[in-house]
C-alpha positions as a Markdown table, in Angstrom:
| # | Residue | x | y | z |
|---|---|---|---|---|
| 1 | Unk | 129.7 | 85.9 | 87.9 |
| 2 | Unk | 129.4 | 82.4 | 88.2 |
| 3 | Unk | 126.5 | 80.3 | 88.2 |
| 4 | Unk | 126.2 | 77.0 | 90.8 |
| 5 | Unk | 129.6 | 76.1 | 91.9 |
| 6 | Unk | 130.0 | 72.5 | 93.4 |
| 7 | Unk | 133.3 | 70.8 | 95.7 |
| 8 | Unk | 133.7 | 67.6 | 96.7 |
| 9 | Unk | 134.0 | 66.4 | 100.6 |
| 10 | Unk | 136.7 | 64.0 | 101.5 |
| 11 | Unk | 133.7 | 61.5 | 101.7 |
| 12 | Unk | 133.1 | 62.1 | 98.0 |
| 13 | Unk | 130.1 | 64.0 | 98.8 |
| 14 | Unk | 128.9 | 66.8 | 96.4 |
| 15 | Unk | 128.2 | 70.2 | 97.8 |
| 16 | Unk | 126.4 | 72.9 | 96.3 |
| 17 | Unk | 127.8 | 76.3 | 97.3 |
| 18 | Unk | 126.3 | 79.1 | 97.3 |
| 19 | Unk | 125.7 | 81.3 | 94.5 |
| 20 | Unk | 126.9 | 85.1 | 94.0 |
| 21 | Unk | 123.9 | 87.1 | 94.1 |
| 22 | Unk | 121.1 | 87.5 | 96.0 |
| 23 | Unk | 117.4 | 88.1 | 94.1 |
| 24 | Unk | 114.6 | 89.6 | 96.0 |
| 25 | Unk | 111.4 | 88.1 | 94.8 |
| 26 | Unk | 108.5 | 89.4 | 97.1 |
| 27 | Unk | 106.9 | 91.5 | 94.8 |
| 28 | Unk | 107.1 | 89.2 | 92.1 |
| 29 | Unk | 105.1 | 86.2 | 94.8 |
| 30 | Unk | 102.5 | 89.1 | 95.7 |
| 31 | Unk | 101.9 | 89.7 | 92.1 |
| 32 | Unk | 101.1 | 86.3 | 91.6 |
| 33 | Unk | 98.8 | 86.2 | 95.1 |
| 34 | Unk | 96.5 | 89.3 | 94.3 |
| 35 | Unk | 96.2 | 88.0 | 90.5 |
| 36 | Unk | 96.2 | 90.7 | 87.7 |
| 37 | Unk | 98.3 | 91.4 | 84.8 |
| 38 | Unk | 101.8 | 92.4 | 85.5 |
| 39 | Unk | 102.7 | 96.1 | 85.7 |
| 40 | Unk | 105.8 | 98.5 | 84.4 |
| 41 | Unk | 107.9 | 97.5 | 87.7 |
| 42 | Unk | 106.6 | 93.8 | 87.7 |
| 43 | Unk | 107.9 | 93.5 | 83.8 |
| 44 | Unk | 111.0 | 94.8 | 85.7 |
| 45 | Unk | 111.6 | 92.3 | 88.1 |
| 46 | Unk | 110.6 | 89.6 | 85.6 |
| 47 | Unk | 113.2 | 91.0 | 83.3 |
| 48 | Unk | 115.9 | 90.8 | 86.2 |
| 49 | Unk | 114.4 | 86.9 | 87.4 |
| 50 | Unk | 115.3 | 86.0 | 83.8 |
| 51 | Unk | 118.8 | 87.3 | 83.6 |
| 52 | Unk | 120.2 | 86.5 | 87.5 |
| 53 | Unk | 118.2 | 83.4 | 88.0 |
| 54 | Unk | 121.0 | 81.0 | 86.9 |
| 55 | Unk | 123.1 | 83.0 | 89.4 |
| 56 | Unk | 121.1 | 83.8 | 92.0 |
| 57 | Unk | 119.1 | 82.5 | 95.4 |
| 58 | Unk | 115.7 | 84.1 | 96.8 |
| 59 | Unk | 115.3 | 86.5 | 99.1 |
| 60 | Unk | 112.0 | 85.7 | 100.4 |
| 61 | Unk | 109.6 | 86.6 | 103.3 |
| 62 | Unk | 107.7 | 84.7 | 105.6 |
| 63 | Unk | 105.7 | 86.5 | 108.8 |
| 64 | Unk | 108.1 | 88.9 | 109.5 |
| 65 | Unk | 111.6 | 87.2 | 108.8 |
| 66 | Unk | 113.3 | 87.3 | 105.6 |
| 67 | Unk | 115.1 | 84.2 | 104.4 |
| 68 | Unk | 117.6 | 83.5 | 101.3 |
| 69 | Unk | 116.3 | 80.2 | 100.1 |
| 70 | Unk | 118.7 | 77.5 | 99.3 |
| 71 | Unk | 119.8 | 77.3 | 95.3 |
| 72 | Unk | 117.5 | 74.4 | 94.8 |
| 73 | Unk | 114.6 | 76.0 | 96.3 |
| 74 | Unk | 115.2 | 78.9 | 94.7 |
| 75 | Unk | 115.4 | 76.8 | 91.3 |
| 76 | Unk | 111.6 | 76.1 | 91.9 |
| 77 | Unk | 110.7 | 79.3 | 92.6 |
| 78 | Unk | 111.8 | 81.0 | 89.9 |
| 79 | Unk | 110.5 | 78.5 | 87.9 |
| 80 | Unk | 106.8 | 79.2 | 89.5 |
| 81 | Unk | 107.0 | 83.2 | 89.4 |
| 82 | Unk | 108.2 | 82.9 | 85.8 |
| 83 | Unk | 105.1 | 81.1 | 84.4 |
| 84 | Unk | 102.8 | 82.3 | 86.8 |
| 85 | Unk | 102.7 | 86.0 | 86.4 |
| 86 | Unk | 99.2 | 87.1 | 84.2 |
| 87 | Unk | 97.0 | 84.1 | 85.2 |
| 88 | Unk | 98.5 | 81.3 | 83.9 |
| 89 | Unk | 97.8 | 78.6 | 86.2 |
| 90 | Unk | 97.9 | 80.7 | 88.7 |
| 91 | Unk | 96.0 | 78.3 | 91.2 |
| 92 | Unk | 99.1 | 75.9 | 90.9 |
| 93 | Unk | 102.0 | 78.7 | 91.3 |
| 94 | Unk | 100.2 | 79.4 | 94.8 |
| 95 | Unk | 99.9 | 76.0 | 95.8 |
| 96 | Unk | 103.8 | 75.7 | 95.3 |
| 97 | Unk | 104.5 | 79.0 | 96.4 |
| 98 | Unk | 103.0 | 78.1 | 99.5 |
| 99 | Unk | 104.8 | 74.5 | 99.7 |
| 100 | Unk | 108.1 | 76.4 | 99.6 |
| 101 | Unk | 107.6 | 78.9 | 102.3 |
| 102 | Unk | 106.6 | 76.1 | 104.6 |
| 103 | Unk | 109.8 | 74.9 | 104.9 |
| 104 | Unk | 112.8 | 77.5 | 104.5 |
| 105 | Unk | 115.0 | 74.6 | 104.8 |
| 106 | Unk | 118.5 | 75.6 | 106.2 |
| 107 | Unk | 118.7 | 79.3 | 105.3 |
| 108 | Unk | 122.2 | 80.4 | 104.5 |
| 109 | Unk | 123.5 | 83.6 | 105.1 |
| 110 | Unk | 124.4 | 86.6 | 102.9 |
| 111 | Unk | 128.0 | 86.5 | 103.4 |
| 112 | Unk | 128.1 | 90.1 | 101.8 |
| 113 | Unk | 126.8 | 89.1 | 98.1 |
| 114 | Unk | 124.9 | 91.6 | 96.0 |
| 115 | Unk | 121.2 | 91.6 | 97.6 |
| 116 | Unk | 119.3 | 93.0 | 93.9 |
| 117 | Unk | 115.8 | 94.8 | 95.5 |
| 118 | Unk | 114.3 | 96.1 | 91.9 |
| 119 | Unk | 110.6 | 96.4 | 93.3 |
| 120 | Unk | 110.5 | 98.6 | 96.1 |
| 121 | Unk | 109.6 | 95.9 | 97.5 |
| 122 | Unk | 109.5 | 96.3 | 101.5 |
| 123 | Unk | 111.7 | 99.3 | 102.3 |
| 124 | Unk | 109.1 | 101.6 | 103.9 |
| 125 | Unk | 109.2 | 99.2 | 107.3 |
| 126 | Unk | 111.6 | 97.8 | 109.9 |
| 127 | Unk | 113.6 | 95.6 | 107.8 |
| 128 | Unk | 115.6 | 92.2 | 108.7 |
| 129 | Unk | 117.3 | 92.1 | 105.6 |
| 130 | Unk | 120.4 | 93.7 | 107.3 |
| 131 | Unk | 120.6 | 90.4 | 109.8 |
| 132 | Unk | 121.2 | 88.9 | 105.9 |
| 133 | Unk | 124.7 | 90.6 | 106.0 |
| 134 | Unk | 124.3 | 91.1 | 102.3 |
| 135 | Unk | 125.3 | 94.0 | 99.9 |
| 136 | Unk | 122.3 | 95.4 | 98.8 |
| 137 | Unk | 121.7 | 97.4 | 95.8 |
| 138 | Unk | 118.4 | 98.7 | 94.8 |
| 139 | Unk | 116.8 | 99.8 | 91.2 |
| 140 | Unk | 115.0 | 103.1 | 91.9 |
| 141 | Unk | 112.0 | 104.0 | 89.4 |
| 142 | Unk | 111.1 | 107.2 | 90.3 |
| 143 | Unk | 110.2 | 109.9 | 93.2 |
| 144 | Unk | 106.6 | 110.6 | 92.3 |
| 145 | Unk | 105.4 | 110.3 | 95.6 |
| 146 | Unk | 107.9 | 112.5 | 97.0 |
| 147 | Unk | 107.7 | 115.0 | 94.4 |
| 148 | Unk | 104.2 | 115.5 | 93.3 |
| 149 | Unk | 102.5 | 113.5 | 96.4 |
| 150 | Unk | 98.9 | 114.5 | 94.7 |
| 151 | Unk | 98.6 | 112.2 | 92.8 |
| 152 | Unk | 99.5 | 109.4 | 94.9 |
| 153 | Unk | 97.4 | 107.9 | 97.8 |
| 154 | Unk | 97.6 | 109.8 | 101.0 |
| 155 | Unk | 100.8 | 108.8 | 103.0 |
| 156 | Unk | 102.1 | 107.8 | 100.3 |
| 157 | Unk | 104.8 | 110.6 | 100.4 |
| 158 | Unk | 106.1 | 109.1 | 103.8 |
| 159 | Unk | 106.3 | 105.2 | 103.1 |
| 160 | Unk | 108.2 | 106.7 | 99.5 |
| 161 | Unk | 110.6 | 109.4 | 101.8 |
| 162 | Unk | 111.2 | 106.1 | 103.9 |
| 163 | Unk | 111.9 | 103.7 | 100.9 |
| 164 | Unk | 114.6 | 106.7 | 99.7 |
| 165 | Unk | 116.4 | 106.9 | 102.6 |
| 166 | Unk | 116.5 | 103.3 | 103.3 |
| 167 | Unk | 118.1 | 103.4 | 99.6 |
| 168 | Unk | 120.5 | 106.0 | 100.4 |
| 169 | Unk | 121.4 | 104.9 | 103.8 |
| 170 | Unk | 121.8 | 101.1 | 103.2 |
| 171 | Unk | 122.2 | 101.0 | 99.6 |
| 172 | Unk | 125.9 | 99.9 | 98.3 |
| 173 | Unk | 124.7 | 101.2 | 94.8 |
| 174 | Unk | 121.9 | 102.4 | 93.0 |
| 175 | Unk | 120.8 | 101.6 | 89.2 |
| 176 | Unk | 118.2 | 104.2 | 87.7 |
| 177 | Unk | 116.4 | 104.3 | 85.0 |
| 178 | Unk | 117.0 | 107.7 | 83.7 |
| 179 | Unk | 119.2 | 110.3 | 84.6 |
| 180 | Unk | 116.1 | 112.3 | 85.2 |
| 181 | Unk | 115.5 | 109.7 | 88.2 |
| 182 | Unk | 119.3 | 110.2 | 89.3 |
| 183 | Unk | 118.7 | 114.1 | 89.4 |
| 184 | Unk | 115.8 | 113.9 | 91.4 |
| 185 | Unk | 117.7 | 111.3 | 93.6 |
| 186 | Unk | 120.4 | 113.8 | 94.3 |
| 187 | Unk | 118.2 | 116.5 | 95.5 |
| 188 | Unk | 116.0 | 114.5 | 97.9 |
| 189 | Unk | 119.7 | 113.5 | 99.3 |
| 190 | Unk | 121.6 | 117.3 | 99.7 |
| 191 | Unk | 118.0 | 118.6 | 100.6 |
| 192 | Unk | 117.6 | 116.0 | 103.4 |
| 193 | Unk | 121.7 | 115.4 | 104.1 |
| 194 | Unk | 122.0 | 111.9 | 103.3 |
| 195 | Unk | 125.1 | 110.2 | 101.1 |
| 196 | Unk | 124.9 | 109.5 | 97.7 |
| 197 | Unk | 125.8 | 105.9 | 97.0 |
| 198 | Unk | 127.3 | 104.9 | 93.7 |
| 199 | Unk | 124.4 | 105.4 | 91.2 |
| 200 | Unk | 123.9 | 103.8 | 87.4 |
| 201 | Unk | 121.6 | 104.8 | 84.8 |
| 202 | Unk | 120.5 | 101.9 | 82.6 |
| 203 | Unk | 117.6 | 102.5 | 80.4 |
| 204 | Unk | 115.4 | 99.8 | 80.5 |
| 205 | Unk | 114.5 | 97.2 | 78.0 |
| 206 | Unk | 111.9 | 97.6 | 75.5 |
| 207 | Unk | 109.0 | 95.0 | 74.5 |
| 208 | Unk | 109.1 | 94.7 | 70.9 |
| 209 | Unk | 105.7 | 94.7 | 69.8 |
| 210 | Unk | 105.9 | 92.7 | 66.3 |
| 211 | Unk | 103.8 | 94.9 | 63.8 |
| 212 | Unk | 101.0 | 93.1 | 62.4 |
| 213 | Unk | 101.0 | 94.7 | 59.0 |
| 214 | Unk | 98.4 | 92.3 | 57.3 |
| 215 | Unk | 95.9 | 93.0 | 60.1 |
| 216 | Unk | 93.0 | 95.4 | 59.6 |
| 217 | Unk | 92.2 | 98.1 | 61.5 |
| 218 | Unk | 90.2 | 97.4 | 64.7 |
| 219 | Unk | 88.7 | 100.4 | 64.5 |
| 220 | Unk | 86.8 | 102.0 | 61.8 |
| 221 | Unk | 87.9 | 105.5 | 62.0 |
| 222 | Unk | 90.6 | 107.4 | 62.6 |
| 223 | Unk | 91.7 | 106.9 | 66.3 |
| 224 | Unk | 94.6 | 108.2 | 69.0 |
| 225 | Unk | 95.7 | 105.6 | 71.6 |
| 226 | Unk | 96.7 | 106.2 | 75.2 |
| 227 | Unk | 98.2 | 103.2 | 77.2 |
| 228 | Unk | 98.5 | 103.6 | 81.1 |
| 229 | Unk | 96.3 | 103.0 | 84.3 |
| 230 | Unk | 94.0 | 106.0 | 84.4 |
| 231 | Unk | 95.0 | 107.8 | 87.1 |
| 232 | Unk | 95.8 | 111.6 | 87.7 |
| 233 | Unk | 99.2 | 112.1 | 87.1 |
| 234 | Unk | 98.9 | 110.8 | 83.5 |
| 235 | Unk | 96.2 | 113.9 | 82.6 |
| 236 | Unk | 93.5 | 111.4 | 81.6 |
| 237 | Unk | 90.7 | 114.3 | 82.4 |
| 238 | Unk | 92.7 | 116.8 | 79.8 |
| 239 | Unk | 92.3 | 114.3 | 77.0 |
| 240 | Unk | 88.6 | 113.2 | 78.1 |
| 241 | Unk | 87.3 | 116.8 | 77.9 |
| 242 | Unk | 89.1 | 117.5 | 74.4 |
| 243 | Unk | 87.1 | 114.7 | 73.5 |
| 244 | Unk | 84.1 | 115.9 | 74.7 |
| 245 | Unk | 84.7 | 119.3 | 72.9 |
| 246 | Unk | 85.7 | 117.4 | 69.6 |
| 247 | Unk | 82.8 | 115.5 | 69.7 |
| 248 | Unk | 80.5 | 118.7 | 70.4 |
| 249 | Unk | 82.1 | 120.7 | 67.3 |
| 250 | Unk | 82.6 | 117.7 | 65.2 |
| 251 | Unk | 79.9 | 114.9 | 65.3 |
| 252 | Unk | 80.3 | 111.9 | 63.8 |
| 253 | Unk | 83.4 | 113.3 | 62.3 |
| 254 | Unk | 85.5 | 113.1 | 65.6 |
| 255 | Unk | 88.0 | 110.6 | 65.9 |
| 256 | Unk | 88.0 | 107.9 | 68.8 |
| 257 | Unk | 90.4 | 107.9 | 71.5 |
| 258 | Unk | 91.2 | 104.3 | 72.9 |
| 259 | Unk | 92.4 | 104.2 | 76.5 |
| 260 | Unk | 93.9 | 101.1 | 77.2 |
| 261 | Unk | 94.3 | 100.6 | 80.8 |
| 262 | Unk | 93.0 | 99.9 | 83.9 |
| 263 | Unk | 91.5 | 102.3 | 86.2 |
| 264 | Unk | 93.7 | 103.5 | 89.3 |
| 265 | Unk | 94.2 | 105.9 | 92.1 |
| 266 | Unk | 92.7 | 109.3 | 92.0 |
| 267 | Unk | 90.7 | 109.1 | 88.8 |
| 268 | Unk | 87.1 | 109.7 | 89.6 |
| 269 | Unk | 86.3 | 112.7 | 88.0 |
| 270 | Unk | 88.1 | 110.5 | 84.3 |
| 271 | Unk | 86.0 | 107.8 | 85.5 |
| 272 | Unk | 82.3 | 110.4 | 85.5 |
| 273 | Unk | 83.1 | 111.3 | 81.8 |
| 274 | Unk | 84.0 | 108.1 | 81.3 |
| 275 | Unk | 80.6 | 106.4 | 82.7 |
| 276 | Unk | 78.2 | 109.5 | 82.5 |
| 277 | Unk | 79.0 | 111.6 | 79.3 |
| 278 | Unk | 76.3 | 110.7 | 76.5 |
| 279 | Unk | 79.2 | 112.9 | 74.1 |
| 280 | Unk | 81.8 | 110.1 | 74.7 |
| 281 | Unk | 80.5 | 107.0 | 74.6 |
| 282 | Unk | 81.0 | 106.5 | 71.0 |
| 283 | Unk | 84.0 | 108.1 | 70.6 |
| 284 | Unk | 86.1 | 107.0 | 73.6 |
| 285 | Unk | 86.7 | 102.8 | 74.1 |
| 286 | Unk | 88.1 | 102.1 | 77.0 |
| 287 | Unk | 90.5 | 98.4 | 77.3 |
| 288 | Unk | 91.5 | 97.3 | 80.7 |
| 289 | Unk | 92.8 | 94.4 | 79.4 |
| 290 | Unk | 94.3 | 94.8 | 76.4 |
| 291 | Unk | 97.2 | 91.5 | 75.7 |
| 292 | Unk | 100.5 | 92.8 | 74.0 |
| 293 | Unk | 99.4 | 91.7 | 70.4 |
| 294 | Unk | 96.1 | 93.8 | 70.6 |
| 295 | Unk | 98.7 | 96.7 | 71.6 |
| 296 | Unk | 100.4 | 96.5 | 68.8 |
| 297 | Unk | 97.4 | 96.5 | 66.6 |
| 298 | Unk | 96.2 | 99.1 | 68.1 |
| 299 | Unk | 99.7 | 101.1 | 67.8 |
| 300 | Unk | 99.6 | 99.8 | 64.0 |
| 301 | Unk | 96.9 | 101.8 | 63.1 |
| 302 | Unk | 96.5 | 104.5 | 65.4 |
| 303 | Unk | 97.0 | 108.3 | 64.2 |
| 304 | Unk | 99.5 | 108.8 | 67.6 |
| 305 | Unk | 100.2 | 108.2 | 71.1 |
| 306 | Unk | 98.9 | 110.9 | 73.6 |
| 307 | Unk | 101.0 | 110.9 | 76.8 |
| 308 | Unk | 99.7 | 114.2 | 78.6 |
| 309 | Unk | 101.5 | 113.3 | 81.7 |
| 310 | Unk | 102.0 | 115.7 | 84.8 |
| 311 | Unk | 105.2 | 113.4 | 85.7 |
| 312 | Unk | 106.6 | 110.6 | 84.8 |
| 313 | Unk | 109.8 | 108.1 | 86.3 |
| 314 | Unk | 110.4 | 107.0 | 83.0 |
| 315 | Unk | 107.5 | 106.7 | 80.1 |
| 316 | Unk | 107.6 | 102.9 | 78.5 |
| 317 | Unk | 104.6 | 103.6 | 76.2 |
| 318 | Unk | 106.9 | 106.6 | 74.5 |
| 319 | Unk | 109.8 | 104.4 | 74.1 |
| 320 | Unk | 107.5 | 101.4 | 72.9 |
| 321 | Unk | 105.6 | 103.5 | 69.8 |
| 322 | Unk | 108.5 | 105.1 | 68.6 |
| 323 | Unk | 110.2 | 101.5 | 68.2 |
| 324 | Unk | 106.6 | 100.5 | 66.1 |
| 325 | Unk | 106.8 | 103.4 | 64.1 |
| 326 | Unk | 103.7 | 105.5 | 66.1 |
| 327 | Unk | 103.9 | 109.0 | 66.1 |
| 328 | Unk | 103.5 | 110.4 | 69.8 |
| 329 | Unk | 102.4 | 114.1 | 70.9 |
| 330 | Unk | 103.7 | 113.8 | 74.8 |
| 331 | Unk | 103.9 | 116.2 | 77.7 |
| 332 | Unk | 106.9 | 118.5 | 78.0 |
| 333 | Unk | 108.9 | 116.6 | 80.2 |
| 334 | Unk | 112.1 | 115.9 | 81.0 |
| 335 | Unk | 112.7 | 112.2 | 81.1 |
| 336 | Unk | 110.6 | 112.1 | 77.5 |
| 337 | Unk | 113.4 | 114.5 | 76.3 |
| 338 | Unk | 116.0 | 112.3 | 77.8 |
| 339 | Unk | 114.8 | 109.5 | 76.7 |
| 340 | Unk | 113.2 | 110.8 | 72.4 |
| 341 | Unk | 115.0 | 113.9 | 71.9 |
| 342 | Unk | 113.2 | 116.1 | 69.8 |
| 343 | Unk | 111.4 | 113.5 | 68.3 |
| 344 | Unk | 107.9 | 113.5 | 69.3 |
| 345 | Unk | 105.6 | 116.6 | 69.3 |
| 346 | Unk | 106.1 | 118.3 | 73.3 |
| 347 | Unk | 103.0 | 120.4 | 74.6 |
| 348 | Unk | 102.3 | 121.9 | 78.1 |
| 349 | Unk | 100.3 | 119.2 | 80.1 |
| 350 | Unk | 98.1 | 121.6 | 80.9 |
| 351 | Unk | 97.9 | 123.5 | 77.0 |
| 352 | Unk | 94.2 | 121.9 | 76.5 |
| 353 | Unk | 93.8 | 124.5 | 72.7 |
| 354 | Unk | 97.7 | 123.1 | 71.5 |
| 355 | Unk | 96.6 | 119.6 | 72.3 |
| 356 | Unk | 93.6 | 120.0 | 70.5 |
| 357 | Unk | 95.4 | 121.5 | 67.7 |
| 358 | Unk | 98.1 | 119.0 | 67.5 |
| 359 | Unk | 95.1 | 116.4 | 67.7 |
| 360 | Unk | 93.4 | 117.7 | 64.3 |
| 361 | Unk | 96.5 | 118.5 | 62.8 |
| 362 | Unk | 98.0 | 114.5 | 63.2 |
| 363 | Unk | 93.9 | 113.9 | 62.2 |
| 364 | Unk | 94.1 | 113.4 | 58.0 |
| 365 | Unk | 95.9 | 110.5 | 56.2 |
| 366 | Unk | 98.0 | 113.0 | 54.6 |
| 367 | Unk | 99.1 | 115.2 | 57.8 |
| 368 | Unk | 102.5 | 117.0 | 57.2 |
| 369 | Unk | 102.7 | 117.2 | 60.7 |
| 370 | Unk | 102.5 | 113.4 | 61.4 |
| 371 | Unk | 105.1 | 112.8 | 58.6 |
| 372 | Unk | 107.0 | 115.1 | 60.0 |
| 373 | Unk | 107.4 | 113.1 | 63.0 |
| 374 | Unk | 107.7 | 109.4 | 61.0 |
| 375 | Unk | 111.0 | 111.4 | 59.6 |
| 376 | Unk | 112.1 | 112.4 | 62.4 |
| 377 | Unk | 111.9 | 108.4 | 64.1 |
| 378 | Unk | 114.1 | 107.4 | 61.6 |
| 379 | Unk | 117.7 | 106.0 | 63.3 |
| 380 | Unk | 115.5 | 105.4 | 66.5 |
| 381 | Unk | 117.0 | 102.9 | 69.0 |
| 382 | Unk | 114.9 | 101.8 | 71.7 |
| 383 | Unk | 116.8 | 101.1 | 74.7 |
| 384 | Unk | 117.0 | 96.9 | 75.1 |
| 385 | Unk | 117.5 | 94.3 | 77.7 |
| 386 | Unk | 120.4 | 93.1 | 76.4 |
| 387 | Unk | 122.1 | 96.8 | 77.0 |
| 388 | Unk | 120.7 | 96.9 | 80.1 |
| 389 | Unk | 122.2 | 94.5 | 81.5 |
| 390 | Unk | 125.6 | 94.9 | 79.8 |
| 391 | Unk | 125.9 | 97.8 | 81.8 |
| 392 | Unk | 124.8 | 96.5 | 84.8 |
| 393 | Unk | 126.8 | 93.1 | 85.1 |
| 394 | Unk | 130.1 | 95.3 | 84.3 |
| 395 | Unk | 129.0 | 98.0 | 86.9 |
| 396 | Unk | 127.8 | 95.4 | 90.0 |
| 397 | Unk | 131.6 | 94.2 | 90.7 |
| 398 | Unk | 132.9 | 97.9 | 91.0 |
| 399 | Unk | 130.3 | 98.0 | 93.6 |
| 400 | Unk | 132.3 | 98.3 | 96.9 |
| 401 | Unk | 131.6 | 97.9 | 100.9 |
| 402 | Unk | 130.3 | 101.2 | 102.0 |
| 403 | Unk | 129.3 | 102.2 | 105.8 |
| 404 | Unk | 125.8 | 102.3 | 106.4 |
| 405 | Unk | 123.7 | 103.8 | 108.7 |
């Protein structure tokens, strides 16, 4: 696809045209107006702002009313949300977020382009964006909501149900990122009689953590490393209470576990043994804010990941130690099987005496288990960008007009 294409008038006047895609950017603005540092989906839509800017125009929202701003515009927007994301000068980026959406300018019209929605942003209420006449194709990350609704806020489950069906019912095509996602997509669909659009799985890209091999250890002792918000579907409770036990049988001699992550939705009773457990609090450090360098140092030295997950849409953290060389001892899932094969160690997220076990068994310097496991990552390819997006600009023009509801 192209980027800006330009005629000339019979006056001599130059004319920008519009350009071939359409690039929803809501999520990426909100991002920027609550503050915070940038999660799995926002990485997302910062990873498609980088690839389709050159080609695309905003999709914004003001009040009620969606807009597609002109390609200038949209130039200094994306310019904004890319350097704004994570704090950085974040006063500024509102200040000329704001002086865009004052003035729309002359807001063209879809005229059936791709419309790329790859945040979820917006589809669980009455939507203008079909007055766009665009082509819109969404990026689904998972069902969670829908399929294990306890661990989500309440309601949750019907704004998600309502997000799916918009996707089935409006969508021209839909890009997963697993064929796990895909599977579950297909059986919300024949269970609730909606169509199936065209789907595509593209993995998606992996950050690269460079290993800082000259750098000590942060930590003294042996330690295990979990990265994620604490909430309840990632089984931080199972992990805080093998701790506890650790601690009880062990002393001084129990390893730390470093939870790197801000606290979530439905994690109270994580948080109590995080706050109130005398047992713990020299044995568990807990990082909210943790940059990507300080990840990989951590990863560098760490014994293994723990991902005790109940569910997951797709599992970054997995697919980022594997590519730094970390051992991981993960929940028996299926999209970590998709995505590792039989390369990390797989327990029952709810097998607290194999956890444990595997724990003190990846524990010594010398565990066979553990270099079972750096044998076994050998030949790993971590899923990239660059792939990603291979198989997505070859798949978007096979994407054809479909009737929607």
């Amino acid at each position: 696809m192209c980027g800006n294409c330009h005629s000339i008038s019979a006056s001599g006047e130059v004319r920008v045209r519009s350009r071939p895609l359409l690039l929803d950017v809501r999520r990426l603005i909100w991002r920027i107006w609550v503050g915070g540092m940038p999660t799995g989906v926002d990485h997302v839509c910062l990873a498609y702002l980088k690839h389709f800017a050159p080609q695309a125009q905003a999709v914004v929202e003001r009040g009620r009313f969606r807009r597609i701003l002109s390609p200038e515009q949209s130039d200094r927007l994306f310019a904004i949300l890319r350097f704004g994301i994570g704090g950085f000068k974040r006063d500024m980026s509102i200040l000329g977020i704001r002086a865009i959406l004052s003035n729309f300018g002359d807001a063209s019209r879809g005229m059936g382009r791709p419309y790329l929605n790859v945040g979820h942003t917006g589809l669980d209420s009455k939507s203008s964006a079909a007055s766009l006449e665009v082509s819109p194709i969404y990026l689904l990350h998972d069902l969670i909501p829908i399929t294990h609704p306890e661990y989500c806020r309440a309601g949750e489950d019907v704004r998600h149900t309502e997000r799916v069906r918009t996707i089935l019912n409006r969508g021209h095509g839909v890009i997963a990122n697993s064929n796990d996602t895909v599977k579950a997509l297909q059986q919300f669909a024949g269970a609730h009689d909606h169509p199936m659009p065209p789907t595509l799985t593209a993995y998606l890209g992996t950050r690269l953590m460079t290993r800082p091999d000259q750098t000590p250890s942060p930590i003294d002792r042996p330690y295990f490393v979990m990265l994620g918000t604490i909430e309840g579907r990632k089984n931080h409770i199972l992990m805080l209470n093998i701790w506890r036990d650790m601690v009880a049988d062990m002393g001084e001699n129990a390893p730390v576990l470093v939870i790197i992550g801000k606290r979530g939705w439905e994690s109270e009773q994580a948080v109590d043994l995080l706050e109130r457990c005398p047992g713990l609090s020299r044995h568990v450090l807990e990082l909210p804010h943790c940059p990507d360098e300080e990840v990989a140092r951590y990863f560098h030295h760490a014994r293994a990941l723990l991902f005790p997950s109940f569910t997951e849409g797709y599992g970054m953290p997995l697919i980022e130690a594997l590519a730094t060389g970390l051992p991981v001892i993960a929940s028996d899932i299926g999209v970590f099987r998709e995505l590792a094969d039989d390369i990390p160690e797989y327990l029952s997220p709810i097998d607290g005496l194999g956890w444990r076990q595997t724990i003190e068994a990846y524990l010594p310097k010398d565990s066979p288990a553990r270099h079972k496991q750096v044998e076994r990552m050998e030949g790993f390819h971590a899923p990239t960008w660059d792939e990603h997006f291979t198989k997505v600009d070859a798949w978007l023009p096979t994407v054809r007009d479909r009737n929607v509801l």
